[in-house]
FITI-707295 format. One line per field, with one value per atom (N, C-alpha, C, O, CB): residue number from 1; x, z, y; residue in one letter; atom name. Coordinates in steps of 0.1 Angstrom, whole numbers. Glycine has a CB too. Layout:
BEGIN
pos <- NUM:...
x <- X:...
z <- Z:...
y <- Y:...
code <- A:...
site <- CA:...
END
This chain:
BEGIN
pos <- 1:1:1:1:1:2:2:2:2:2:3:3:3:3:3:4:4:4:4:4:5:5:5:5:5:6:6:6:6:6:7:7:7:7:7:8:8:8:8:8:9:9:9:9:9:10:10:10:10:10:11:11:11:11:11:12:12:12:12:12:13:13:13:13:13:14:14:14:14:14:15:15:15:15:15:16:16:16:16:16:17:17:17:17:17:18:18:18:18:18:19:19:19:19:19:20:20:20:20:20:21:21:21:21:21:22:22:22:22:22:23:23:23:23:23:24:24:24:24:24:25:25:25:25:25:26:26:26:26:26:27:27:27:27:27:28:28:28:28:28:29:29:29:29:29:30:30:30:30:30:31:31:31:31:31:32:32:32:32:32:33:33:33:33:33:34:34:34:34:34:35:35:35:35:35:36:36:36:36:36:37:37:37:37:37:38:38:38:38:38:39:39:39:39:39:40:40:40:40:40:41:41:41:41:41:42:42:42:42:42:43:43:43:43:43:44:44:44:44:44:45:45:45:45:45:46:46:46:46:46:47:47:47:47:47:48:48:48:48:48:49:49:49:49:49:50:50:50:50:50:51:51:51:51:51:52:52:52:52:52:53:53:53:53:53:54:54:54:54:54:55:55:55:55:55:56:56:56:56:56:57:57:57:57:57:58:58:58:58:58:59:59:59:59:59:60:60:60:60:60:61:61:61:61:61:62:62:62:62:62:63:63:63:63:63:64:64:64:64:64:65:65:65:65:65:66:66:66:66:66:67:67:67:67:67:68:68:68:68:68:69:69:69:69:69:70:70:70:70:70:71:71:71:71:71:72:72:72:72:72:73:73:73:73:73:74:74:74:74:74:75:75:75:75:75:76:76:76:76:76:77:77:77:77:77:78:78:78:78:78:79:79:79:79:79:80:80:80:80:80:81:81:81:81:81:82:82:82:82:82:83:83:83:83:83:84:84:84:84:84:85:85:85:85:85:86:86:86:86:86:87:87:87:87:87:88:88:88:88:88:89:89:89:89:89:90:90:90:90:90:91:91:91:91:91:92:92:92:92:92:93:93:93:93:93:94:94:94:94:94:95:95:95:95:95:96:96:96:96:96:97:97:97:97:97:98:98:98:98:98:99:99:99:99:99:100:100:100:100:100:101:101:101:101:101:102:102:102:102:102:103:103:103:103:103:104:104:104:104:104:105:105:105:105:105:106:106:106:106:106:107:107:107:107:107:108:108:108:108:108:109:109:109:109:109:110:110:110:110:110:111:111:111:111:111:112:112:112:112:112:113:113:113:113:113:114:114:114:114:114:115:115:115:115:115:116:116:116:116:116:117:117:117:117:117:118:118:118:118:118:119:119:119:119:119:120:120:120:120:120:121:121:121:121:121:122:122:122:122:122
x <- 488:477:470:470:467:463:461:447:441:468:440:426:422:429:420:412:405:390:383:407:387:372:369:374:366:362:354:338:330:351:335:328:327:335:335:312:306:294:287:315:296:285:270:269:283:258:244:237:239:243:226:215:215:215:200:214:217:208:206:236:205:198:207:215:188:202:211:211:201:203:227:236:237:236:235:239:243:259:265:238:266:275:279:269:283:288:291:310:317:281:314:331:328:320:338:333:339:355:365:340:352:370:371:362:377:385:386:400:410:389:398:412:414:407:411:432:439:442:440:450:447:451:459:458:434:467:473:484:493:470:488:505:497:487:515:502:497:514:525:487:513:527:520:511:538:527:522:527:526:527:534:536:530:531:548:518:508:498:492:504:496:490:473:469:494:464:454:443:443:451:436:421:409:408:419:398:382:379:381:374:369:359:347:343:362:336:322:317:325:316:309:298:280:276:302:273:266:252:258:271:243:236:234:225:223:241:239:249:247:230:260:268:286:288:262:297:309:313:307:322:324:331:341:348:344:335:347:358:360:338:365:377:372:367:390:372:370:380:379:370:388:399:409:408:396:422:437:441:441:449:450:465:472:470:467:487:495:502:496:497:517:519:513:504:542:528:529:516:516:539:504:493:494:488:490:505:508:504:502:523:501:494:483:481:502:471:460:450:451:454:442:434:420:418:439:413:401:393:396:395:381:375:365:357:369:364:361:344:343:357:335:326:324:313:322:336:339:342:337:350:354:363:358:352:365:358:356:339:332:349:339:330:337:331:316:345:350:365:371:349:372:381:387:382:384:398:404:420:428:406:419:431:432:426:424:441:449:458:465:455:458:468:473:467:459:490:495:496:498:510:494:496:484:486:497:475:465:460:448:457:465:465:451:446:473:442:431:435:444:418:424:420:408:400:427:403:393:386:393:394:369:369:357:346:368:360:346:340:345:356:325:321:309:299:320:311:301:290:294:309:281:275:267:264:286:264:262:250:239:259:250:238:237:245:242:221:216:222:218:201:233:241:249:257:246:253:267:260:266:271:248:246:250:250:234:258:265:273:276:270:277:286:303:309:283:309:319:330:329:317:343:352:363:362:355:375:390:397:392:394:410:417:432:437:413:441:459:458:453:476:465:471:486:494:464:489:503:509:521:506:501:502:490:480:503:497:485:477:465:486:480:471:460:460:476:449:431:432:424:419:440:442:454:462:445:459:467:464:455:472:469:468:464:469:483:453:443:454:456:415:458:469:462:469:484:452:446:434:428:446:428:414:405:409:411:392:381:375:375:370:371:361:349:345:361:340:325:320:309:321:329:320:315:315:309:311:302:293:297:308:279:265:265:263:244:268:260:245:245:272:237:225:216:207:221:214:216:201:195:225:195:180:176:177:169:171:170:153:149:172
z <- 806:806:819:825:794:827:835:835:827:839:845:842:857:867:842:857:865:863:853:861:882:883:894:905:885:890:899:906:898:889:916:929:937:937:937:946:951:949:956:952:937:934:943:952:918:935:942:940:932:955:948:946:960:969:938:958:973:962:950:982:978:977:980:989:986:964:967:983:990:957:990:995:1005:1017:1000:998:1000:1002:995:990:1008:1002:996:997:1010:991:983:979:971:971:988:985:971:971:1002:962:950:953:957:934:950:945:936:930:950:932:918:923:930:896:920:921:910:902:933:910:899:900:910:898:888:890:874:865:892:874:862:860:863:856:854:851:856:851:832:867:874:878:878:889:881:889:898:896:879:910:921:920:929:936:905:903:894:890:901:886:879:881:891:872:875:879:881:870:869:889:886:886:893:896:878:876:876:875:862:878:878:872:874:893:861:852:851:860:842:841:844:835:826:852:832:816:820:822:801:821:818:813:805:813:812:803:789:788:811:779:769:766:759:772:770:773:773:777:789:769:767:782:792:759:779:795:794:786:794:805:814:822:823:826:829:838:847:847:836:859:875:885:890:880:887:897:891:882:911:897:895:906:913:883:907:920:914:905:935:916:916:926:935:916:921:924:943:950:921:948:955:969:981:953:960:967:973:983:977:966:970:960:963:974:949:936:934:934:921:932:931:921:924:951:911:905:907:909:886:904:899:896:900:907:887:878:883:891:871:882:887:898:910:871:889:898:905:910:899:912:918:932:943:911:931:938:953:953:931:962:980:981:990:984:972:975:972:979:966:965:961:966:963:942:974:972:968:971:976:962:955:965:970:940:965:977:965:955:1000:973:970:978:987:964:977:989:978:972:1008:981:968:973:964:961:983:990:985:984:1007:983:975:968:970:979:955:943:941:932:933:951:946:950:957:951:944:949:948:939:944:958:960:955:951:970:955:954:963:960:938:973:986:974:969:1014:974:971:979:982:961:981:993:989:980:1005:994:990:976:969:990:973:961:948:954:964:943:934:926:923:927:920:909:895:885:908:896:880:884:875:870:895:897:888:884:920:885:881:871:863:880:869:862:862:873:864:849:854:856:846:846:867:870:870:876:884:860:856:863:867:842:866:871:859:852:883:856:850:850:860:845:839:849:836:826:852:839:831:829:839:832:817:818:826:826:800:830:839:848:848:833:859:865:859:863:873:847:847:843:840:839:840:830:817:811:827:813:799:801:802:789:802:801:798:805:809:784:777:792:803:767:784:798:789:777:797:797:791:794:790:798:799:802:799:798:815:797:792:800:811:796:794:804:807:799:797:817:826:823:815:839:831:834:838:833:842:849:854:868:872:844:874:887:882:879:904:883:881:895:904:875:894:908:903:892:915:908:909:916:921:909:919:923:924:914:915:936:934:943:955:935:936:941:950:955:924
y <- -43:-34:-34:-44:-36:-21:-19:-20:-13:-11:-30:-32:-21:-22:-52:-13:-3:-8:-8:12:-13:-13:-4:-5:-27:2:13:10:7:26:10:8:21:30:-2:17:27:40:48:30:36:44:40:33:43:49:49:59:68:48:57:68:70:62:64:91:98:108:110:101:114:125:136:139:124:146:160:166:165:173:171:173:159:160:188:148:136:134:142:129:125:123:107:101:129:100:91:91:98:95:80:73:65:55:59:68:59:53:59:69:42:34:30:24:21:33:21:13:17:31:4:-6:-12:-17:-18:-11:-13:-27:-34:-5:-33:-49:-49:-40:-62:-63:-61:-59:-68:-55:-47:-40:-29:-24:-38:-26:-16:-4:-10:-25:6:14:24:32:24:19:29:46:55:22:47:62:65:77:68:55:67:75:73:63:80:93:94:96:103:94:87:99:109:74:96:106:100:88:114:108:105:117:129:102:106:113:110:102:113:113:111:112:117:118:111:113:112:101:98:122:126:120:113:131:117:111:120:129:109:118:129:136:146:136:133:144:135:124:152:146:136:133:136:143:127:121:138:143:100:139:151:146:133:161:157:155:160:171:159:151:153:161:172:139:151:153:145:136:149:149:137:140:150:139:124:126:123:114:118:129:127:114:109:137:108:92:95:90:84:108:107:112:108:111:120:122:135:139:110:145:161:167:179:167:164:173:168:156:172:177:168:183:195:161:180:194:184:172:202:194:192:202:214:185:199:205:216:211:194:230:242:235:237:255:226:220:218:219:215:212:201:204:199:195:213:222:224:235:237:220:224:210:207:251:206:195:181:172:196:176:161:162:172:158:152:149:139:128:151:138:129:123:131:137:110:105:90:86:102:84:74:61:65:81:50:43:31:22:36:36:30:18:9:34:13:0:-8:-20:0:-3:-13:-9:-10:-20:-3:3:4:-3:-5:14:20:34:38:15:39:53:60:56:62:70:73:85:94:73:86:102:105:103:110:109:111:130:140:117:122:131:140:135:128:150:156:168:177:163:169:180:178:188:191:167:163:172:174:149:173:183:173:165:198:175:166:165:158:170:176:176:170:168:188:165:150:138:128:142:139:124:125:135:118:109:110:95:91:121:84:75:76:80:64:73:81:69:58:91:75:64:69:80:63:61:62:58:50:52:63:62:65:71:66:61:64:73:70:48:84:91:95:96:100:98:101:120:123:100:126:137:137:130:150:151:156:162:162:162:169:182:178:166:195:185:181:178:171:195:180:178:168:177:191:161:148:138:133:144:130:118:109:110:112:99:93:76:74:95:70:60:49:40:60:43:30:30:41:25:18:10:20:25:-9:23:27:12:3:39:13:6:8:17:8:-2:1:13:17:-6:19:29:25:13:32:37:33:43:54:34:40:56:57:50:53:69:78:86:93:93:86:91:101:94:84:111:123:127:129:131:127:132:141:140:121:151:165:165:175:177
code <- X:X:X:X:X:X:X:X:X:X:X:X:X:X:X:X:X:X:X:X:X:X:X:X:X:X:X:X:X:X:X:X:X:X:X:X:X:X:X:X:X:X:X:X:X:X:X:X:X:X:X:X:X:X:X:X:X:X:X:X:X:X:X:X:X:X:X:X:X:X:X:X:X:X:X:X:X:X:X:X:X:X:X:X:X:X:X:X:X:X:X:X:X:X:X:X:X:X:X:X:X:X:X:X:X:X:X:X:X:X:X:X:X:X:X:X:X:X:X:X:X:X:X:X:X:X:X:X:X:X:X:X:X:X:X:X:X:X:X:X:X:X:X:X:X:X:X:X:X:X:X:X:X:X:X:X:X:X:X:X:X:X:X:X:X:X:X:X:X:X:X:X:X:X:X:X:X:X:X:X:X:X:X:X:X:X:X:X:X:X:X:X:X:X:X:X:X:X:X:X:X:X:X:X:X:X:X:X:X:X:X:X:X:X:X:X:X:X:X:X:X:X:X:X:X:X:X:X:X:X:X:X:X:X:X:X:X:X:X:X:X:X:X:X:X:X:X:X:X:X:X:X:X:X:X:X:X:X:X:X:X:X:X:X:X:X:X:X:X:X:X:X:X:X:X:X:X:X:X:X:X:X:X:X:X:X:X:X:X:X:X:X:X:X:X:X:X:X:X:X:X:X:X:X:X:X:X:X:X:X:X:X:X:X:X:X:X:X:X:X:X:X:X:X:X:X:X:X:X:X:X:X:X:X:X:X:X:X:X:X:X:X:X:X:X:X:X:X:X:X:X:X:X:X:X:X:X:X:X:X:X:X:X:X:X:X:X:X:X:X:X:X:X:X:X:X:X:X:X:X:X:X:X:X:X:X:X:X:X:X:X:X:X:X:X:X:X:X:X:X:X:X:X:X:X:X:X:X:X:X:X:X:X:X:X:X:X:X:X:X:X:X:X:X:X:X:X:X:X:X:X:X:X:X:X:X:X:X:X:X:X:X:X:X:X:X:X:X:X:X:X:X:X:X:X:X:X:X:X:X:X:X:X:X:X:X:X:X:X:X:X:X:X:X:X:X:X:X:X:X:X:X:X:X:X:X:X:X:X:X:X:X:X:X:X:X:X:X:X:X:X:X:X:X:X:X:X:X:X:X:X:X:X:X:X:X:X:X:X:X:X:X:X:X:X:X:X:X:X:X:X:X:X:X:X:X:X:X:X:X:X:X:X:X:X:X:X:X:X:X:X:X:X:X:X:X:X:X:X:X:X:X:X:X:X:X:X:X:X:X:X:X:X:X:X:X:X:X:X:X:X:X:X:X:X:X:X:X:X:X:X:X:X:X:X:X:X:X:X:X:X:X:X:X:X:X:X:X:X:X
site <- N:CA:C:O:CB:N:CA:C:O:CB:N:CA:C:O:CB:N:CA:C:O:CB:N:CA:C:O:CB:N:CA:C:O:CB:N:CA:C:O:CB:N:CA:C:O:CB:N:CA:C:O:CB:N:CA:C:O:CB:N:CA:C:O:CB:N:CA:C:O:CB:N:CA:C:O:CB:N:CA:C:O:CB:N:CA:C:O:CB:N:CA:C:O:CB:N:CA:C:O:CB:N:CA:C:O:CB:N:CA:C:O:CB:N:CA:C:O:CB:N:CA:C:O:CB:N:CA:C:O:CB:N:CA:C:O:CB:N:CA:C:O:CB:N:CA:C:O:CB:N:CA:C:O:CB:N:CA:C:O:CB:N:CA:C:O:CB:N:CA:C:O:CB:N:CA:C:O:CB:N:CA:C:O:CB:N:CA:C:O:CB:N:CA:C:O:CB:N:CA:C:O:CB:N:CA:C:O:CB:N:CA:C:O:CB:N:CA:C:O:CB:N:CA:C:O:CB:N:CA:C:O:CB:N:CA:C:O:CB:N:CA:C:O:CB:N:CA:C:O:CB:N:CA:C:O:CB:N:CA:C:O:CB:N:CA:C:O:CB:N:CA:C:O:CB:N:CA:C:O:CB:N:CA:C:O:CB:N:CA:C:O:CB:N:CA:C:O:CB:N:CA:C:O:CB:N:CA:C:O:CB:N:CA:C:O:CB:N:CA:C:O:CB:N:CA:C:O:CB:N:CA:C:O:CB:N:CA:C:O:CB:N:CA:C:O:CB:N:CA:C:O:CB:N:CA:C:O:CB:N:CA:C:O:CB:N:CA:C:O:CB:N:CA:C:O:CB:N:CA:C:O:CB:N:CA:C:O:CB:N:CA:C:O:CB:N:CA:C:O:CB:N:CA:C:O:CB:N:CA:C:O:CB:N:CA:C:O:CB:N:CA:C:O:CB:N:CA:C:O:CB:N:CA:C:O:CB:N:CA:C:O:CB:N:CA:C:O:CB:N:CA:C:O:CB:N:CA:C:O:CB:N:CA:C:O:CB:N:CA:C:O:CB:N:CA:C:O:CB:N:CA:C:O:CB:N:CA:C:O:CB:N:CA:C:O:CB:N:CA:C:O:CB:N:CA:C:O:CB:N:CA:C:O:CB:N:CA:C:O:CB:N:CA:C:O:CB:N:CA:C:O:CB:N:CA:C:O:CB:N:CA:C:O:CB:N:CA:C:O:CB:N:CA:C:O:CB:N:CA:C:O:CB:N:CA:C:O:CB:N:CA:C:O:CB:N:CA:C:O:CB:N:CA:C:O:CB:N:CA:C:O:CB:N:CA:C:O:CB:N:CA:C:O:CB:N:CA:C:O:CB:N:CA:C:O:CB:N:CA:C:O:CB:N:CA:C:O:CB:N:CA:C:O:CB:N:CA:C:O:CB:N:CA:C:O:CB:N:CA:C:O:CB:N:CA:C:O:CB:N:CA:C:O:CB:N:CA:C:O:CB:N:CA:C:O:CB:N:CA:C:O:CB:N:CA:C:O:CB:N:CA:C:O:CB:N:CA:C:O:CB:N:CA:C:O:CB:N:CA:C:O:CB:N:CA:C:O:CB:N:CA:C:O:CB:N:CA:C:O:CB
END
């Protein structure tokens, strides 16, 4: 089983920006597919972004789109999501996960984590 801890979070001031990692450990494969998600205070866990193994397919969620990107370095089985431009509805605690595809809707295949909170003040 693949254990994911996520790092980086904080408290920034809206149009802030903020690098999250999560690094993998465990039974880990440098061809799964990795995503970030978030939840809300109040609210379910959404879909963020995903990469693909190779780091050429990558979506993310209409919000998101020309402010967050999502990267990866299989050599030390983390990956990233620089987030920029930040608005006070990013807050939110924001998880990594391997999934069995790219797309938003793809079976999420590993343990959730802790989380990192990001915090967002307008």
């Amino acid at each position: 089983q693949v254990q994911l801890v996520e790092t980086g979070g904080g408290l920034v001031q809206a149009g802030g920006s903020l690098r999250l990692s999560c690094a993998a450990s465990g039974r880990t494969f440098s061809t799964d597919v990795k995503g970030w998600f978030r939840q809300a205070p109040g609210k379910g866990r959404e879909f963020v972004a995903s990469i693909s193994w190779t780091g050429f397919s990558t979506y993310y969620a209409d919000f998101v789109k020309g402010r967050f990107t999502i990267s990866r370095d299989n050599a030390k089985n983390t990956v990233f999501l620089q987030m920029n431009s930040l608005k006070p509805e990013d807050t939110a605690v924001y998880y990594c996960a391997a999934l069995a595809g790219v797309f938003p809707d793809s079976r999420v295949i590993s343990s959730w984590g802790q989380g990192t909170r990001v915090t967002v003040s307008s």
